[in-house]
LOVEX-693876 format. One record per residue (C-alpha): residue number from 1; residue in one letter; chain; x, y, z. Coordinates in nm, 3 decimals, always signed. Layout:
// residues N
{resi:NUM	resn:A	chain:A	east:X	north:Y	up:Z}
...
END
This chain:
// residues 250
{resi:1	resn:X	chain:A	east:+1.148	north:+0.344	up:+0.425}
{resi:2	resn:X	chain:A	east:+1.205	north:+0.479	up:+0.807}
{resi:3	resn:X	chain:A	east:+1.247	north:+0.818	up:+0.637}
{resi:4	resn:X	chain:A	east:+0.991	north:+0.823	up:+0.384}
{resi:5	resn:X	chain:A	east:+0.718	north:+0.695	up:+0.750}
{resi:6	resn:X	chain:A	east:+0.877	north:+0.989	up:+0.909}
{resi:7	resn:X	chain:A	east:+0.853	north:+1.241	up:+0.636}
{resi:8	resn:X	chain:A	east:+0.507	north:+1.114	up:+0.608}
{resi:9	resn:X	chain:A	east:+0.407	north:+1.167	up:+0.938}
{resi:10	resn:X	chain:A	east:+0.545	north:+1.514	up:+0.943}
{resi:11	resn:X	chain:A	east:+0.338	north:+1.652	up:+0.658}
{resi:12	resn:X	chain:A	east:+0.067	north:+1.562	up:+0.810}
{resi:13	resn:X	chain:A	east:+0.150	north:+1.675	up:+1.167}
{resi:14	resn:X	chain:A	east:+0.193	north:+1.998	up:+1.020}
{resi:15	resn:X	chain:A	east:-0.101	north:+2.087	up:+0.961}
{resi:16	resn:X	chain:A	east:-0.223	north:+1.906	up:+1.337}
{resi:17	resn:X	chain:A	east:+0.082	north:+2.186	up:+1.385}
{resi:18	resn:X	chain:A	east:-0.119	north:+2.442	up:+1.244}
{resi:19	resn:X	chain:A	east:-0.463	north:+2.359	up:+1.390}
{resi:20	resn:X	chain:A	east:-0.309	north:+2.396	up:+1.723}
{resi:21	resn:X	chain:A	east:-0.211	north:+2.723	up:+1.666}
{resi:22	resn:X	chain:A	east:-0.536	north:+2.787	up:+1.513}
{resi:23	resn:X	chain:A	east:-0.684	north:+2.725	up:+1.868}
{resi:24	resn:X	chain:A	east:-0.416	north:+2.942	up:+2.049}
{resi:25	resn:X	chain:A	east:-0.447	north:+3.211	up:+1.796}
{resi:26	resn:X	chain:A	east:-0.828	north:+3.189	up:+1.690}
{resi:27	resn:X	chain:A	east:-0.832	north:+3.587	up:+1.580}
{resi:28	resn:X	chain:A	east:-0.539	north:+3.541	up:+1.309}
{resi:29	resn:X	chain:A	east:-0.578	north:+3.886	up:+1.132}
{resi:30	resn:X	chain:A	east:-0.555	north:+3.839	up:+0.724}
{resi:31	resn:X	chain:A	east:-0.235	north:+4.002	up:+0.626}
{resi:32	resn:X	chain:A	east:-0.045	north:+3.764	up:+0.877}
{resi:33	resn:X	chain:A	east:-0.218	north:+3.477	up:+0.725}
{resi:34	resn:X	chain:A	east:-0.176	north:+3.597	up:+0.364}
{resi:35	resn:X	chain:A	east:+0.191	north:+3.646	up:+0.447}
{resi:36	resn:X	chain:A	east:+0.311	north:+3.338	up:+0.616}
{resi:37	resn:X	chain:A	east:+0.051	north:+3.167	up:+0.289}
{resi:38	resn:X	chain:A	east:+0.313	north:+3.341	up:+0.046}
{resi:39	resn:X	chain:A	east:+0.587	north:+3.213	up:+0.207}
{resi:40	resn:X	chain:A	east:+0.497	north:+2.895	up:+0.181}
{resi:41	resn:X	chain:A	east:+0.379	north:+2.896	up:-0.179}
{resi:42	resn:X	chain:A	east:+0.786	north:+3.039	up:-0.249}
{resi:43	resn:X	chain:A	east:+0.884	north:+2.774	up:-0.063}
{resi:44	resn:X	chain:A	east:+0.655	north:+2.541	up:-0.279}
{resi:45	resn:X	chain:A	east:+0.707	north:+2.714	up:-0.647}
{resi:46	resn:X	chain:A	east:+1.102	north:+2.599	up:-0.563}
{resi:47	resn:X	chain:A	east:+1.067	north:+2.257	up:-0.445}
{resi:48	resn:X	chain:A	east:+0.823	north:+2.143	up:-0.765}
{resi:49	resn:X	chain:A	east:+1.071	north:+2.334	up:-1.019}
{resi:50	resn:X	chain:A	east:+1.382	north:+2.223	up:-0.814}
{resi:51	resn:X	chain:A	east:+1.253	north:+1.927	up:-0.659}
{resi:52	resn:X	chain:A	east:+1.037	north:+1.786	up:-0.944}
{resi:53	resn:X	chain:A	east:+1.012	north:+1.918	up:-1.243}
{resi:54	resn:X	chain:A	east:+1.412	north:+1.967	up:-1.308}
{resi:55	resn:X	chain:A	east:+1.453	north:+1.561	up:-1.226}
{resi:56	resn:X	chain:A	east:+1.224	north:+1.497	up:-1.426}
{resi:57	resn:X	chain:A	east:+1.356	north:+1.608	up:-1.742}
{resi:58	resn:X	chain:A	east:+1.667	north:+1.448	up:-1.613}
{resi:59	resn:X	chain:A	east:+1.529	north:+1.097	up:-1.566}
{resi:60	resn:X	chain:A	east:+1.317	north:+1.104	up:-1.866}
{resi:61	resn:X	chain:A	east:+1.657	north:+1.093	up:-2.108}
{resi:62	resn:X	chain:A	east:+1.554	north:+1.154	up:-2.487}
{resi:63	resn:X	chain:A	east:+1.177	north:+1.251	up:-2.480}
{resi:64	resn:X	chain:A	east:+1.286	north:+1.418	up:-2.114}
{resi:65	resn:X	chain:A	east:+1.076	north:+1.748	up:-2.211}
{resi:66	resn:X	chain:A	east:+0.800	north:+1.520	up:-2.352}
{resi:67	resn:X	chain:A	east:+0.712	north:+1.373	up:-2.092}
{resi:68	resn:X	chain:A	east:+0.766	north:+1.667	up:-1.837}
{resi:69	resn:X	chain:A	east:+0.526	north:+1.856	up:-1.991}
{resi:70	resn:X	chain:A	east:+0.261	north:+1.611	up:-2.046}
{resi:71	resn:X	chain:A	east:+0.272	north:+1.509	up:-1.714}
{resi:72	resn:X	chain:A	east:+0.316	north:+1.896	up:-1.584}
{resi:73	resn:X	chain:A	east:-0.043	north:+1.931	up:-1.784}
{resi:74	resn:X	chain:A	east:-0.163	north:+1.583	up:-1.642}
{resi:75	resn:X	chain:A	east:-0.121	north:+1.679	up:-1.243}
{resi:76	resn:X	chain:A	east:-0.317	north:+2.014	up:-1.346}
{resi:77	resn:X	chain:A	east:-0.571	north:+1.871	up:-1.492}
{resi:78	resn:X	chain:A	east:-0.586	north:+1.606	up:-1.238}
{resi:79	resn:X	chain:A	east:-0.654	north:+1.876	up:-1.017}
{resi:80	resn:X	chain:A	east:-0.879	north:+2.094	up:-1.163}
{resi:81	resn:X	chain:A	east:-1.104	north:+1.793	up:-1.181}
{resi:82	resn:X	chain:A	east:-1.092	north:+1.782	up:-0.860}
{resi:83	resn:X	chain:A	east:-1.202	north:+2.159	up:-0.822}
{resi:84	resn:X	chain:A	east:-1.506	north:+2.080	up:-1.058}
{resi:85	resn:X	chain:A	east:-1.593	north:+1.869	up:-0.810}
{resi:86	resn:X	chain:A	east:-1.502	north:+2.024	up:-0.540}
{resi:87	resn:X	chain:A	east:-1.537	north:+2.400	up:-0.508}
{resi:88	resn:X	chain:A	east:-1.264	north:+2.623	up:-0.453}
{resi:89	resn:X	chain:A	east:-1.133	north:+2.664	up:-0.066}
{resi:90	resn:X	chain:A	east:-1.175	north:+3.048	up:-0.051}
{resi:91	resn:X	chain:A	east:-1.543	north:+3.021	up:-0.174}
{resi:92	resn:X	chain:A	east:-1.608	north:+2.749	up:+0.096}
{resi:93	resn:X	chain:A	east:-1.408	north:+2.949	up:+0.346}
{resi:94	resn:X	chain:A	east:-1.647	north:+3.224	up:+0.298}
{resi:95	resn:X	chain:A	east:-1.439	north:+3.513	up:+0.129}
{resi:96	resn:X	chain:A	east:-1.672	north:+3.480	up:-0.154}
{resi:97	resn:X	chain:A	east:-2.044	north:+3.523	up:+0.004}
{resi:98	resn:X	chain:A	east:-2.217	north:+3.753	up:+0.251}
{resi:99	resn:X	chain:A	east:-2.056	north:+3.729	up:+0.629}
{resi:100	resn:X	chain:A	east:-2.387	north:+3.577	up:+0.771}
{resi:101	resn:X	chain:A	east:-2.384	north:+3.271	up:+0.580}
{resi:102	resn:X	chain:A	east:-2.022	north:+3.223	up:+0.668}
{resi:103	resn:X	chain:A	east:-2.017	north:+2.990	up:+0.959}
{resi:104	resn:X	chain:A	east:-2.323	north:+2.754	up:+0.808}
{resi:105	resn:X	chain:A	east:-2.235	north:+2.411	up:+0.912}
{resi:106	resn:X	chain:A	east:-2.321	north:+2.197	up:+0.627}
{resi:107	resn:X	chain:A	east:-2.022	north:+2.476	up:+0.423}
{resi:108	resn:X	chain:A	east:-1.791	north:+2.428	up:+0.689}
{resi:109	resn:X	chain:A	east:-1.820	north:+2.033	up:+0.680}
{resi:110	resn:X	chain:A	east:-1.735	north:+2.045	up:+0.316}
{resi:111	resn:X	chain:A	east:-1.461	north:+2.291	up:+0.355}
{resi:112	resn:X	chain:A	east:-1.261	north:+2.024	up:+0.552}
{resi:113	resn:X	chain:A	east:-1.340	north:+1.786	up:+0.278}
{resi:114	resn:X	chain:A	east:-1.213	north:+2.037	up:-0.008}
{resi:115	resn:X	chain:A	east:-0.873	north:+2.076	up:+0.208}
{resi:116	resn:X	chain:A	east:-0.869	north:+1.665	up:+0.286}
{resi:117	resn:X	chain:A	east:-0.903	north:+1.608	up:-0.102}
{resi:118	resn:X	chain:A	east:-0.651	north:+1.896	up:-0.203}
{resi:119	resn:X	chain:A	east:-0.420	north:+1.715	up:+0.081}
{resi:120	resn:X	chain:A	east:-0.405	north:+1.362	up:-0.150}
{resi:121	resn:X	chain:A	east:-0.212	north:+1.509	up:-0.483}
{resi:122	resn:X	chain:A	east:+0.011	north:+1.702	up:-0.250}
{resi:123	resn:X	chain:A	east:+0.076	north:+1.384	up:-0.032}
{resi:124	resn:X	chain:A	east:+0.144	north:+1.217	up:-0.333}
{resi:125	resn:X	chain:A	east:+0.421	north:+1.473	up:-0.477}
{resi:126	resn:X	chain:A	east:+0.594	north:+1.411	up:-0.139}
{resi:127	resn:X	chain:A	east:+0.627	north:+1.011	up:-0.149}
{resi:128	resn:X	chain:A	east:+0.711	north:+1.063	up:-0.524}
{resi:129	resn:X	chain:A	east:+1.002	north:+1.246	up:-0.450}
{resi:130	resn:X	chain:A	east:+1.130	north:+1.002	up:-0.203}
{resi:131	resn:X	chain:A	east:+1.125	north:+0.761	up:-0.558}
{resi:132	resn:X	chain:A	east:+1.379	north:+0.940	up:-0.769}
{resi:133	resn:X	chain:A	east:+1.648	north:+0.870	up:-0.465}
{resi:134	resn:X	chain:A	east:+1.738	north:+1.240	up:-0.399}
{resi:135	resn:X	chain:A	east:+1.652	north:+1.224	up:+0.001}
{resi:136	resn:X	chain:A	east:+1.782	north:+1.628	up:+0.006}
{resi:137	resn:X	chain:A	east:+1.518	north:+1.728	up:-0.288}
{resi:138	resn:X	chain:A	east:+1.219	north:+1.510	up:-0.126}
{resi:139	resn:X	chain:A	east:+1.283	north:+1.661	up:+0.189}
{resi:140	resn:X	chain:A	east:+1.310	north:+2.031	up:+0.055}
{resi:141	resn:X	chain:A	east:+0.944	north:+1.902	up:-0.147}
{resi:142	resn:X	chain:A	east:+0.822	north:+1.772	up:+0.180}
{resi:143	resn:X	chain:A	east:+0.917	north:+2.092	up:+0.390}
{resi:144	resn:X	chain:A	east:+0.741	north:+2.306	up:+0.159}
{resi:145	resn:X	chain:A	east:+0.410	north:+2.123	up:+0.170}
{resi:146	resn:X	chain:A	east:+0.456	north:+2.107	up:+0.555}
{resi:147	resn:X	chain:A	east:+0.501	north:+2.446	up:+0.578}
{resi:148	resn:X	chain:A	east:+0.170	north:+2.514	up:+0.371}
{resi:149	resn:X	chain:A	east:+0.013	north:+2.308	up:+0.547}
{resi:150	resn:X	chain:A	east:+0.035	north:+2.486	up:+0.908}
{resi:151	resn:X	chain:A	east:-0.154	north:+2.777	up:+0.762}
{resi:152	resn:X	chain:A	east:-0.415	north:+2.544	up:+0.616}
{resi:153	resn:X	chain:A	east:-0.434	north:+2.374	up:+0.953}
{resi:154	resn:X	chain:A	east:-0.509	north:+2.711	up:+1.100}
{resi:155	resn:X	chain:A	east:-0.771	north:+2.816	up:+0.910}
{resi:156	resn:X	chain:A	east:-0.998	north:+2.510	up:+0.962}
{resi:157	resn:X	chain:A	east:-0.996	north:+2.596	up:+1.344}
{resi:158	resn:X	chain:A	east:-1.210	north:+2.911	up:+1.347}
{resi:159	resn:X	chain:A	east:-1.486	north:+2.852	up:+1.095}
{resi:160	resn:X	chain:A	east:-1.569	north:+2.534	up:+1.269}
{resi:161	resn:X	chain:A	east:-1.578	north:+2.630	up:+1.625}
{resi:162	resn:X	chain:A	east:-1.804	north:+2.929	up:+1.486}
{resi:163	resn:X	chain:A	east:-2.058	north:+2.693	up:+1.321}
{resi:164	resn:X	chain:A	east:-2.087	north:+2.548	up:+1.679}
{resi:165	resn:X	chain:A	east:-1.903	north:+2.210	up:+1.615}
{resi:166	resn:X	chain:A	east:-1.697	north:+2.128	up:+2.020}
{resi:167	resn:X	chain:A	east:-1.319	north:+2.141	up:+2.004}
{resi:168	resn:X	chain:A	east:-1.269	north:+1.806	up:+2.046}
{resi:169	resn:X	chain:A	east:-1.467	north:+1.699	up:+1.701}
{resi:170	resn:X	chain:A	east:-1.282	north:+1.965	up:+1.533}
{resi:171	resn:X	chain:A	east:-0.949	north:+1.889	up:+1.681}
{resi:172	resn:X	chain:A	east:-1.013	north:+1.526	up:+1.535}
{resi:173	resn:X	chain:A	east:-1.131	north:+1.680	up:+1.159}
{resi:174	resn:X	chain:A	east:-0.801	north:+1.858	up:+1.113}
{resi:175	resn:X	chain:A	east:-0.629	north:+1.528	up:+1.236}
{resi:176	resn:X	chain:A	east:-0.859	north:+1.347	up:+0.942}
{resi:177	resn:X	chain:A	east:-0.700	north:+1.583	up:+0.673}
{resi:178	resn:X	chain:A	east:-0.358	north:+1.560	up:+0.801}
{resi:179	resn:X	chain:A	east:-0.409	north:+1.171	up:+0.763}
{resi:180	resn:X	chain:A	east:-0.510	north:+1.186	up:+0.424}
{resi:181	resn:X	chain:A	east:-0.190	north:+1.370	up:+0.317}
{resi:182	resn:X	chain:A	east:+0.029	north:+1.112	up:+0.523}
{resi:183	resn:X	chain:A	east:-0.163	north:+0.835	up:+0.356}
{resi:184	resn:X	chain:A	east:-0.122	north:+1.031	up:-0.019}
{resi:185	resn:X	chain:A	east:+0.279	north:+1.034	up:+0.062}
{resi:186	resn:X	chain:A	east:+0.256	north:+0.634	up:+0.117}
{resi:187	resn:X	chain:A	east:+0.073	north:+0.600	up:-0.218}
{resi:188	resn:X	chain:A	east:+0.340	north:+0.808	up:-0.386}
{resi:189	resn:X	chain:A	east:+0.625	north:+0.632	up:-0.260}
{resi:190	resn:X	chain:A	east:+0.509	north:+0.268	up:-0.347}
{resi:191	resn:X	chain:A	east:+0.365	north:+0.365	up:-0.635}
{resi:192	resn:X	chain:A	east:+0.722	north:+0.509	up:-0.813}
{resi:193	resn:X	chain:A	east:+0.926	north:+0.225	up:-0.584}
{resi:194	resn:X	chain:A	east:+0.698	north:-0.059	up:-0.779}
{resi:195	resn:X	chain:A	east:+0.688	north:+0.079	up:-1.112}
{resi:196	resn:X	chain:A	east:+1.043	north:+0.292	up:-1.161}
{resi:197	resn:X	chain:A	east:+0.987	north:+0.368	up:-1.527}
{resi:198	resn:X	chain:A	east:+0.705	north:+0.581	up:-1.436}
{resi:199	resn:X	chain:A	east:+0.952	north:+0.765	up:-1.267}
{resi:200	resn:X	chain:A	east:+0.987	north:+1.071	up:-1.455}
{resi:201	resn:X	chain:A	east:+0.646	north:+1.121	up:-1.573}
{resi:202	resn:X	chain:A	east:+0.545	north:+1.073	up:-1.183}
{resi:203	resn:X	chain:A	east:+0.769	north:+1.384	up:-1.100}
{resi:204	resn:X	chain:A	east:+0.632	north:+1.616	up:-1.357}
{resi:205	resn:X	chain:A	east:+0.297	north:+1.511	up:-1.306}
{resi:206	resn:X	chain:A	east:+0.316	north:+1.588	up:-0.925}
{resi:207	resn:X	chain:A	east:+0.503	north:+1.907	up:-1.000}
{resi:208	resn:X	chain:A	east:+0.217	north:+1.995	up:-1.200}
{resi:209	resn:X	chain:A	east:-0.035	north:+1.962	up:-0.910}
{resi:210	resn:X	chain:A	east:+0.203	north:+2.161	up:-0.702}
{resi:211	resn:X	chain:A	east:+0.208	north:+2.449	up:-0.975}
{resi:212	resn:X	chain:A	east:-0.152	north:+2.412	up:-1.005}
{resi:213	resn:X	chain:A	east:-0.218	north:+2.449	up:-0.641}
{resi:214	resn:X	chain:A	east:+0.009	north:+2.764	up:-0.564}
{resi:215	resn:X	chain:A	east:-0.146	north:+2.928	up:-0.903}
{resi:216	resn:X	chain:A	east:-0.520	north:+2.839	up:-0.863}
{resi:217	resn:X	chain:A	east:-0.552	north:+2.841	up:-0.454}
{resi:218	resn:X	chain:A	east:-0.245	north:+2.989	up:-0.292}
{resi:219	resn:X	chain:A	east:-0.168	north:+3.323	up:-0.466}
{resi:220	resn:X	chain:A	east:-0.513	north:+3.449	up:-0.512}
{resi:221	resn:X	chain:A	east:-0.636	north:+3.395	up:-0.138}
{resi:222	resn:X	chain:A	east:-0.337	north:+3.585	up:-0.053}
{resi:223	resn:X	chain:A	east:-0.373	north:+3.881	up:-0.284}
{resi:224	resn:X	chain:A	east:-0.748	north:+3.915	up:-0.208}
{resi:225	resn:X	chain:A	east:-0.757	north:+4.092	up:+0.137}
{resi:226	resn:X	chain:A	east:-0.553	north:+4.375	up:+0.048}
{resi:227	resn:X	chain:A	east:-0.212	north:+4.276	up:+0.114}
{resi:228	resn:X	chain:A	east:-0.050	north:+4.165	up:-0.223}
{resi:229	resn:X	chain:A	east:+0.249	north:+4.369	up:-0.251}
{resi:230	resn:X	chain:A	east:+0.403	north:+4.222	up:+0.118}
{resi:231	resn:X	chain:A	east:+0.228	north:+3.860	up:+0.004}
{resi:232	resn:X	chain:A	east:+0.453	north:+3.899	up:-0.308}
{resi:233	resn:X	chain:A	east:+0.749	north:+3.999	up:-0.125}
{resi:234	resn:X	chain:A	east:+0.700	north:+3.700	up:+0.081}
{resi:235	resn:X	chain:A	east:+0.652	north:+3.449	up:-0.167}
{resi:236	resn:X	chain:A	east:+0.996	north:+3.577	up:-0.323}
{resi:237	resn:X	chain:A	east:+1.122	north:+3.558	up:+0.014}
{resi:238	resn:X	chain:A	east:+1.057	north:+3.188	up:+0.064}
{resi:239	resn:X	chain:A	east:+1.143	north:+3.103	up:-0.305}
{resi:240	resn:X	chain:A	east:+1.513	north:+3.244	up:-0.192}
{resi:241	resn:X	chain:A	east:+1.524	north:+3.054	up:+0.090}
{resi:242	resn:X	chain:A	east:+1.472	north:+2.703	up:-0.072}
{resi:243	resn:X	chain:A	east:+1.704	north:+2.802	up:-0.353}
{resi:244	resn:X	chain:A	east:+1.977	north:+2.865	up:-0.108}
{resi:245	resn:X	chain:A	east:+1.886	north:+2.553	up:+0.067}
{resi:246	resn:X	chain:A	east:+1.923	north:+2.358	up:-0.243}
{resi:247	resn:X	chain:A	east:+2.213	north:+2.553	up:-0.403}
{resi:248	resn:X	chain:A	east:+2.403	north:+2.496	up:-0.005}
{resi:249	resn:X	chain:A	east:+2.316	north:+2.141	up:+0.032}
{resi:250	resn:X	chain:A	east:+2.311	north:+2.042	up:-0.350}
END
């Protein structure tokens, strides 16, 4: 349990991480950010195939693929619920509209709460990984949300000390959606701890949310500012790294 509070805790000081350097480094050009983005969705891609999705169709025995692919489908669904209700982060971010409307308030506001929501699911895949017993694979899953989660961090800085909201209240807002994600890892965790048959549908369904995020979010805000063919190298890169990881400490 000290692990899984721990692991908790750094997910969502990663992205307190991030907002940091979001106030060190408020002029963060977009092929830096679309890079270090990549990585982390690599980094992501392996720990819901490797992480997830594989132990899943090892813990679900005879209707293994079954019930990985239901719940694979369930966690993107799940999701894109969510983005029906909330819109997507790069249209709130302002990638999508004319510059002058980019730093409105009222958008900014409920671009925290898109990134606060999108933090729950990917809380959640954390704790669940803690539940199938593998500490090496839930802490691979967990360093590859925390590592996404810098970047997201970041980007919440700028746009809200633009729209004239003081440091201090927007220090605290990036500290809110960290939170969320530490509470989402909690939830996880108890939940497959309580109810271990639920075990393998649990993993596929938050390695669907995973997929869904890198697919729907990730990869296009990083191939929409010009830089695709180094964001594509990157993502490969950080792929590699957590298949070595894995492979080395398997």
């Amino acid at each position: 349990m000290k692990m899984v509070l721990l692991t908790a805790l750094g997910v969502g000081g990663a992205t307190i991480i991030g907002s940091i350097l979001g106030f060190i480094f408020k002029k963060i050009s977009h092929r830096f950010s679309d890079i270090v983005l990549s990585f982390a969705a690599g980094v992501m891609l392996a720990a819901a195939v490797l992480g997830l999705i594989v132990p899943s169709l090892e813990y679900g025995g005879k209707y293994g693929i079954i019930i990985t692919v239901i719940g694979i489908f369930a966690g993107a669904l799940c999701l894109n619920l969510i983005d029906k209700l909330v819109p997507h982060l790069h249209r709130l971010a302002g990638t999508d509209t004319e510059s002058h409307n980019n730093h409105s308030l009222d958008k900014v506001l409920l671009f925290v709460c898109a990134i606060a929501i999108h933090n729950l699911p990917e809380g959640i895949a954390a704790g669940v990984g803690f539940g199938s017993g593998d500490v090496t694979q839930a802490l691979i899953i967990a360093g590859g949300i925390a590592l996404q989660n810098i970047p997201e961090g970041m980007v919440i800085i700028g746009p809200m000390l633009a729209a004239g909201v003081t440091p201090r209240k927007t220090f605290v807002a990036a500290m809110i959606t960290g939170l969320v994600e530490v509470i989402g890892t909690l939830i996880g965790y108890f939940a497959v701890s309580v109810a271990s048959a639920i075990l393998p549908f649990a993993l596929a369904f938050a390695g669907g949310t995973m997929l869904y995020v890198i697919s729907d979010e990730m990869i296009p805000e990083t191939h929409a500012h010009g830089s695709e063919r180094g964001a594509t190298y990157a993502l490969l890169v950080g792929f590699c790294v957590m298949l070595v990881t894995d492979f080395v400490l398997g």
